[in-house]
N, C-alpha and C positions, 0 to 999 in steps of 0.2 A: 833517192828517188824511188827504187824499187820497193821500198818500206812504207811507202806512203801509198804507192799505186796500189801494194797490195792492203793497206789497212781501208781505201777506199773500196776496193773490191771486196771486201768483207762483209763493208754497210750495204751494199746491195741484198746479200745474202740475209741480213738481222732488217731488212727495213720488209721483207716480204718471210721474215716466219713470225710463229706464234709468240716470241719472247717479247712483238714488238706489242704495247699497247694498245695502241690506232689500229691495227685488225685483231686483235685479239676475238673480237666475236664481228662480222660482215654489217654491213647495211641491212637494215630488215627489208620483210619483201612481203608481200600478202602470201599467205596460205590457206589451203583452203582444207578442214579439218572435218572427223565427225566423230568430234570425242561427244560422248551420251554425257547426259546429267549422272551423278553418281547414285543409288535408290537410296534413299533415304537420307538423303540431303537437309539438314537443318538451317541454311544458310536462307534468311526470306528477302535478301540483296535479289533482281534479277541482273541476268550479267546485259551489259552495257550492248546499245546498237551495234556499233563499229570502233574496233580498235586501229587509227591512225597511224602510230607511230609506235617504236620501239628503241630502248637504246641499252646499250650494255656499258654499264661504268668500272673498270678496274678499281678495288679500292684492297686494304692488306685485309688478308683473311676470308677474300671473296671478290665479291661483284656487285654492283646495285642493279637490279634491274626495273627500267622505269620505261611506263606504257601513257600514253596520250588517248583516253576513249571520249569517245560521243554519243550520249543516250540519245532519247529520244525527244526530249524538251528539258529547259532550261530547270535548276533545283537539286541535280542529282548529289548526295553527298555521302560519306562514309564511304569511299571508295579504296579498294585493296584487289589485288592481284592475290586469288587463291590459288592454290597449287593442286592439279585437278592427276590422280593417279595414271599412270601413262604406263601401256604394256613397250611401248617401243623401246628397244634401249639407247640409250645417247641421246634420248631428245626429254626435256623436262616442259612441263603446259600450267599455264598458269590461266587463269578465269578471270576477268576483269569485273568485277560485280562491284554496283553503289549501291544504295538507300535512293528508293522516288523520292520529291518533296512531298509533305503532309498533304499538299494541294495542286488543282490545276495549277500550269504556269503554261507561263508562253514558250511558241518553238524555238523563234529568231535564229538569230544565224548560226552554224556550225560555229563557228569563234567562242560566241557564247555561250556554247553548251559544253564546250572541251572541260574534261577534265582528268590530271593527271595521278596517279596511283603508282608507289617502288617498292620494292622488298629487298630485302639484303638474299645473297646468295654463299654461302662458305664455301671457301675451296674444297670441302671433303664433299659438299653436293657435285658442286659444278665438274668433279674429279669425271674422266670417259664422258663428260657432256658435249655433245655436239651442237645441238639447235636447241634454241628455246621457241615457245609459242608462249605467245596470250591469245586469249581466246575470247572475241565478241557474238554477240548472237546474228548479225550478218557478216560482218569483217573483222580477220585475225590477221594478226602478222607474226611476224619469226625471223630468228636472226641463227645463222650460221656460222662456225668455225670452218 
């Protein structure tokens, strides 16, 4: 009995550290950022209205990190998470940017406008990272260790 009480008592300890999966990186949460454009930017994507959602995937050799944004009206495409120089240490910032469509389109609903953008992350990046950001042109979020 004492072997057992104690191997339950152990899972308490691995169910709330880092080795566990499931928190390996927090819930994202809005942030509120002011990283500058970088000067001489080649990139003619502009970055998306509001970045929704964030999530962090354990995968071997890294992380996927995949971001849910919402432009402005329905079309947007070619969508990627750039990874935007960051003087802070422990936190990496990525830039959510699509492609407009060719043409006007319609607004309609937030639903129909979502769209999703991942990047892979290596353990030798993700190595002393804390928090990540993606970064929209009104709304960012960010996930924390």
């Amino acid at each position: 009995i004492t072997a057992v009480l104690g191997m339950a008592a152990g899972c308490a300890q691995v169910e709330q550290s880092a080795l566990n999966p499931f928190n390996w990186f927090g819930q994202d949460e809005p942030v509120t950022t002011t990283v500058a454009a970088p000067a001489g930017s080649r990139d003619p994507r502009p970055v998306v209205s509001q970045v929704t959602s964030v999530s962090v995937e354990q995968m071997p050799g890294g992380a996927i990190l995949r971001a849910v944004g919402v432009p402005a009206q329905q079309g947007y495409w070619a969508a990627e998470l750039v990874e935007v120089p960051n003087a802070a240490p422990g936190v990496l910032s990525y830039r959510f940017r699509a492609a407009p469509p060719p043409q006007q389109t319609r607004v309609s609903t937030q639903a129909s406008r979502e769209i999703v953008a991942a990047t892979f992350i290596s353990d030798q990046r993700l190595a002393g990272t804390r928090e990540i950001q993606v970064l929209g042109a009104q709304a960012s979020r960010s996930v924390r260790r």
